[in-house]
C-alpha positions as CSV (number, residue, x, y, z in Angstrom):
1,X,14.4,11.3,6.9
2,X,13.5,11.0,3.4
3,X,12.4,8.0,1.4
4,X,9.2,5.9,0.2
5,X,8.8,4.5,4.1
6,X,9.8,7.2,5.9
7,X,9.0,7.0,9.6
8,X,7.1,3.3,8.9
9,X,7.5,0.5,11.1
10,X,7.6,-3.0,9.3
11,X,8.0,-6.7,10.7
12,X,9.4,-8.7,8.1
13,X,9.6,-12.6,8.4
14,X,11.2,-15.2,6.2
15,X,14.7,-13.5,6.3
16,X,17.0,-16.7,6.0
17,X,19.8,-15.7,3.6
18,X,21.1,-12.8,1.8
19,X,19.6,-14.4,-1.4
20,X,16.0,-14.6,0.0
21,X,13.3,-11.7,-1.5
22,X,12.4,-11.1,2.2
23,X,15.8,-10.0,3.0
24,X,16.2,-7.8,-0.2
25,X,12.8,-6.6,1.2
26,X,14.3,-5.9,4.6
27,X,16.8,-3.5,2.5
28,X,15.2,-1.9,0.4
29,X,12.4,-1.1,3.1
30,X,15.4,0.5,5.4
31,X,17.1,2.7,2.4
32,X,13.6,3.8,2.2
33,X,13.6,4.8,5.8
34,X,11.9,2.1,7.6
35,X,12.4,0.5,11.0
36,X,12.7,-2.9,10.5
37,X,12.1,-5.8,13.1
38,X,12.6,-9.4,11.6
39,X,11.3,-12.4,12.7
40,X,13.1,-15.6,12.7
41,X,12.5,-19.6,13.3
42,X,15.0,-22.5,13.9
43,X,18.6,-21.2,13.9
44,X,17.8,-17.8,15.3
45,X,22.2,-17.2,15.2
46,X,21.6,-17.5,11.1
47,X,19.1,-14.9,11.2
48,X,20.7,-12.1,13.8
49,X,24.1,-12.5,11.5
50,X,22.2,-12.0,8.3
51,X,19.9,-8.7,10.3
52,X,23.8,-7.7,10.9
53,X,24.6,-7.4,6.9
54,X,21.4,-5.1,6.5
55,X,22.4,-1.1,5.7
56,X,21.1,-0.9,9.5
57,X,21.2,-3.9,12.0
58,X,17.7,-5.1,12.5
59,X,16.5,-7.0,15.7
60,X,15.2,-10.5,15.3
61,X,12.6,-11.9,17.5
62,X,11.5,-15.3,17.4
63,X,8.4,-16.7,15.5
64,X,7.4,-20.1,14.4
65,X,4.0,-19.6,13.3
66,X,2.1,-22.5,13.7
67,X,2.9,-22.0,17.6
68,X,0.3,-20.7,19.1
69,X,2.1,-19.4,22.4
70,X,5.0,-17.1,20.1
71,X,1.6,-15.8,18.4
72,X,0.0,-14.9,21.5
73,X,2.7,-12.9,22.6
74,X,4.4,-12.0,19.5
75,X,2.5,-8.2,19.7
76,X,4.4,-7.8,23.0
77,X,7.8,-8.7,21.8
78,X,7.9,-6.7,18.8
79,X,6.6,-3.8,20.9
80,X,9.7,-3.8,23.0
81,X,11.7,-2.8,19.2
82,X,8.7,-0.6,17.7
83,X,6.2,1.6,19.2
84,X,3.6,0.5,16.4
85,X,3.4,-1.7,13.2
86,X,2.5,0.4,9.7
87,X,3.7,-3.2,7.8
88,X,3.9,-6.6,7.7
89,X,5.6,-8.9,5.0
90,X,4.5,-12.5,5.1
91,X,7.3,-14.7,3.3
92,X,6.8,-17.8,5.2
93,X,6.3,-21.3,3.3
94,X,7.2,-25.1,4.0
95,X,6.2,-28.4,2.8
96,X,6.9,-31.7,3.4
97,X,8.9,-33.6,1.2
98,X,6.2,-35.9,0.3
99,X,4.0,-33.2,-0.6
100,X,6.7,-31.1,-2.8
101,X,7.9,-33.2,-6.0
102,X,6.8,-36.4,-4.8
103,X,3.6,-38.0,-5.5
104,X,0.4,-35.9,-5.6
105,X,-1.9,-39.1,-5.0
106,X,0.2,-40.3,-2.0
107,X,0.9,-37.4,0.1
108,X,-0.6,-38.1,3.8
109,X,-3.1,-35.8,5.1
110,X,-0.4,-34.7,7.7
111,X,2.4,-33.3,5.4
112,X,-0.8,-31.9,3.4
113,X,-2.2,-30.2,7.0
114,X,1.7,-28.9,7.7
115,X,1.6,-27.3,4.3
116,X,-1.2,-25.6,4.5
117,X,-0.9,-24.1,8.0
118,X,2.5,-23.0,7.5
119,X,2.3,-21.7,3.8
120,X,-1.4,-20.1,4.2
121,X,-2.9,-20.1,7.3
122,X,-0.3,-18.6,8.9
123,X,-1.0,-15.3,6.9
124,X,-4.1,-15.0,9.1
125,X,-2.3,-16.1,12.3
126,X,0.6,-12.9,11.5
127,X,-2.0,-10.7,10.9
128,X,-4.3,-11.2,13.8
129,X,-1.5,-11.5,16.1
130,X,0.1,-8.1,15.1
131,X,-2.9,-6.2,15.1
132,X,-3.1,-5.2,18.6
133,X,-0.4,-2.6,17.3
134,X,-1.8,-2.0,14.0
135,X,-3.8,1.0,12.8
136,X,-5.7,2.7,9.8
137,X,-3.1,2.8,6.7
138,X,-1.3,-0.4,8.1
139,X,-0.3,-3.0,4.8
140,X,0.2,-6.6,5.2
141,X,2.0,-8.2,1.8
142,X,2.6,-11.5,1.2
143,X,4.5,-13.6,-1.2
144,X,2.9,-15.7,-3.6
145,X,3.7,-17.9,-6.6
146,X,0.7,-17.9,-8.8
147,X,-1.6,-20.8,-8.0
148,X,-4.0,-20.2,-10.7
149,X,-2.5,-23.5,-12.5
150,X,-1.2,-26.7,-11.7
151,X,2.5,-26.3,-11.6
152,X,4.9,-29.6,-12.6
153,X,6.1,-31.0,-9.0
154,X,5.0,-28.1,-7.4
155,X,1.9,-30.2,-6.1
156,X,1.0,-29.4,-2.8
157,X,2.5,-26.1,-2.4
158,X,1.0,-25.4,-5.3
159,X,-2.7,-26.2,-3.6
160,X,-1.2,-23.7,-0.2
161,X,-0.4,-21.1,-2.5
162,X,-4.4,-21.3,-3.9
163,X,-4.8,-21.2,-0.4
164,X,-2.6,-18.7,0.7
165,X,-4.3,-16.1,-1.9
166,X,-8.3,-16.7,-1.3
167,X,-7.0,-16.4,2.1
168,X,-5.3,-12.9,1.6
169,X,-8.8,-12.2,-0.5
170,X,-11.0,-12.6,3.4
171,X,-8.5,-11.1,5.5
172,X,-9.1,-8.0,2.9
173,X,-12.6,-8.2,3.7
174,X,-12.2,-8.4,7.5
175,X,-9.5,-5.5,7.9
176,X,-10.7,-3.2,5.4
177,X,-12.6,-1.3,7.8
178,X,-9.8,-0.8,9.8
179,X,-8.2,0.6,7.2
180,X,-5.3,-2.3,6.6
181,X,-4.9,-3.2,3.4
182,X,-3.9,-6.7,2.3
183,X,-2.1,-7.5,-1.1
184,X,0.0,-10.3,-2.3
185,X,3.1,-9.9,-4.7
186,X,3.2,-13.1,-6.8
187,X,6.7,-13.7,-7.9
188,X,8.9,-15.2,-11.3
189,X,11.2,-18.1,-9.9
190,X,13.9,-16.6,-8.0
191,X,17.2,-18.5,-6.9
192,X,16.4,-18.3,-2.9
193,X,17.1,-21.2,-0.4
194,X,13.5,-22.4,-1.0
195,X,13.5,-22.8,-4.4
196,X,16.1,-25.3,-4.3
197,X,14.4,-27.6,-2.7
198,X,12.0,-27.9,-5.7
199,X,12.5,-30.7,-7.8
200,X,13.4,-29.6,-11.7
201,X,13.4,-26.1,-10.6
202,X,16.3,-25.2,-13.2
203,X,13.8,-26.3,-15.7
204,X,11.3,-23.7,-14.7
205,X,13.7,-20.9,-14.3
206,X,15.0,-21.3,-17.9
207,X,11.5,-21.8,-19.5
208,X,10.8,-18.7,-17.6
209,X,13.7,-16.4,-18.9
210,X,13.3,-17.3,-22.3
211,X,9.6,-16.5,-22.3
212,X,8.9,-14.0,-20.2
213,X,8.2,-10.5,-22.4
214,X,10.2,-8.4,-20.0
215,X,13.0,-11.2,-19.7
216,X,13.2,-12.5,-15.8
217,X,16.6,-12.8,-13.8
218,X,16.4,-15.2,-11.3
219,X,18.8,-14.0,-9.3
220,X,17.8,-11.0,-8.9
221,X,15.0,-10.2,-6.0
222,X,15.4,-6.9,-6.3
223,X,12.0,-6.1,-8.1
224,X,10.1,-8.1,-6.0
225,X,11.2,-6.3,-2.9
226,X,11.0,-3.0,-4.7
227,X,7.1,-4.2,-5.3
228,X,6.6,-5.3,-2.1
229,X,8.0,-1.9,-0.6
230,X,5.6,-0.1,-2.8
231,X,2.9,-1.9,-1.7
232,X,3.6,-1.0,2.0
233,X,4.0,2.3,1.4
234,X,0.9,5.1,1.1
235,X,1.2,5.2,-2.5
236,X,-1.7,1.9,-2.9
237,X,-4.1,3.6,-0.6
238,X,-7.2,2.1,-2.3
239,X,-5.8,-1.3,-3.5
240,X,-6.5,-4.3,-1.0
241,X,-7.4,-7.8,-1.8
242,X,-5.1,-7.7,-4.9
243,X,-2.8,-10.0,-6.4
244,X,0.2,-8.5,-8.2
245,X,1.9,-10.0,-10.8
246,X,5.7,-9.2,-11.1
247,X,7.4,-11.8,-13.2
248,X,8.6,-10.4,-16.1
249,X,5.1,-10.7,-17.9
250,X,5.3,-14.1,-18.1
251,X,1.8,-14.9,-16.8
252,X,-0.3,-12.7,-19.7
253,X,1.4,-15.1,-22.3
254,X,-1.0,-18.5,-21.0
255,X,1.0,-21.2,-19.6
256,X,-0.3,-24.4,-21.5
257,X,2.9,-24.7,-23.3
258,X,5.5,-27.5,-24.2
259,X,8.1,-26.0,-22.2
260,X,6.7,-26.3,-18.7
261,X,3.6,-29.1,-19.6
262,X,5.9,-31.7,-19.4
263,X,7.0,-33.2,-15.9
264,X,10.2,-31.6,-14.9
265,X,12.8,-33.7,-14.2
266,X,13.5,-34.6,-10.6
């Protein structure tokens, strides 16, 4: 077998619909002659039908991560599907409603707390919890939305995203000697399940495709997975603790602009 992954094993979470980057991931990583095991949470039906639409039906095993039992034991389940784990794609987020769109100021501690844990901390959960079959050359890669600014309405996400990147920045630290690398892929706005459910988002797509140098498609995930498979692969042997940028350019033109300063509408 040929191809940029060939003979790798990767767990990929976040698979939820066709449209989601994780799933583009999940394809992209098999044409490139992977083994893919996909985690799912909730409706585990809705994942299994979507693993069925992949070039190669992938198993689903069962994750919520802020569980602390399915963590425990999530090594053992994935081992029954793959020997080993050579990569791991963190695409897991969730906020509150209060603490997405609504009022900053107001957001409880708890829906803040939920946020965070799901969104960041869980990056440090999947990793420790898969590293029982993890060795040297192993590449975690999660998905990030750049958290350098305050985004309109994104609010708390926003702060779990900040989060969610120092974070990948210590887990570098700690599994470099092993030889795992970690790297994030920040992302352009792309059309998935979870963008919908931020408020104005159609206002950030278009300021985003008519400024970004390269242009940006938002419905297209297919660079994002194509980054995210690169990054898994051997060809980034030295780079860990990274944050790349693929969004069309838009972030090297500044972001203090009347297109996106403005509250977006609700």
């Amino acid at each position: 077998m040929t191809g940029l992954l060939a003979g790798k094993n990767l767990v990929i979470t976040g698979v939820i619909t066709e449209a989601s980057m994780a799933f583009h991931t999940a394809r992209q990583a098999q044409e490139q002659g992977a083994n893919v095991v996909l985690t799912g949470y909730g409706r585990l039906s809705l994942v299994e039908r979507i693993a069925k639409r992949l070039p190669n039906e992938a198993p689903v095993v069962e994750l919520d991560v802020t569980d602390a039992e399915q963590l425990a034991s999530l090594a053992e389940r994935v081992s029954v599907h793959i020997p080993t784990v050579d990569g791991v794609l963190h695409s897991i987020g969730f906020a509150p409603g209060s603490a997405l769109g609504g009022d900053f100021l107001a957001t409880p501690w708890a829906d803040v707390a939920t946020t965070v844990h799901t969104s960041a901390y869980s990056l440090s959960s999947l990793a420790t919890a898969l590293l029982p079959l993890m060795g040297r050359g192993g590449s975690i890669v999660g998905l990030d939305f750049d958290a350098r600014q305050a985004w309109p309405a994104y609010n708390w996400m926003g702060v779990a995203k900040a989060a969610l990147e120092s974070t990948s920045r210590y887990l570098a630290r700690e599994l470099g000697p092993r030889g795992i690398r970690v790297n994030l892929v920040s992302a352009g706005p792309v059309r998935t399940m979870a963008a919908k459910s931020i408020p104005g988002f159609v206002d950030l797509e278009n300021a985003w495709s008519t400024r970004a140098p390269l242009g940006w498609d938002t419905s297209d995930p297919t660079p994002v997975a194509k980054a995210c498979v690169a990054l898994l692969s051997d060809w980034f042997p030295a780079t860990t603790g990274s944050m790349v940028m693929v969004d069309g350019g838009f972030h090297s033109l500044g972001f203090a602009t009347a297109e996106i300063a403005v509250p977006l509408s609700s």
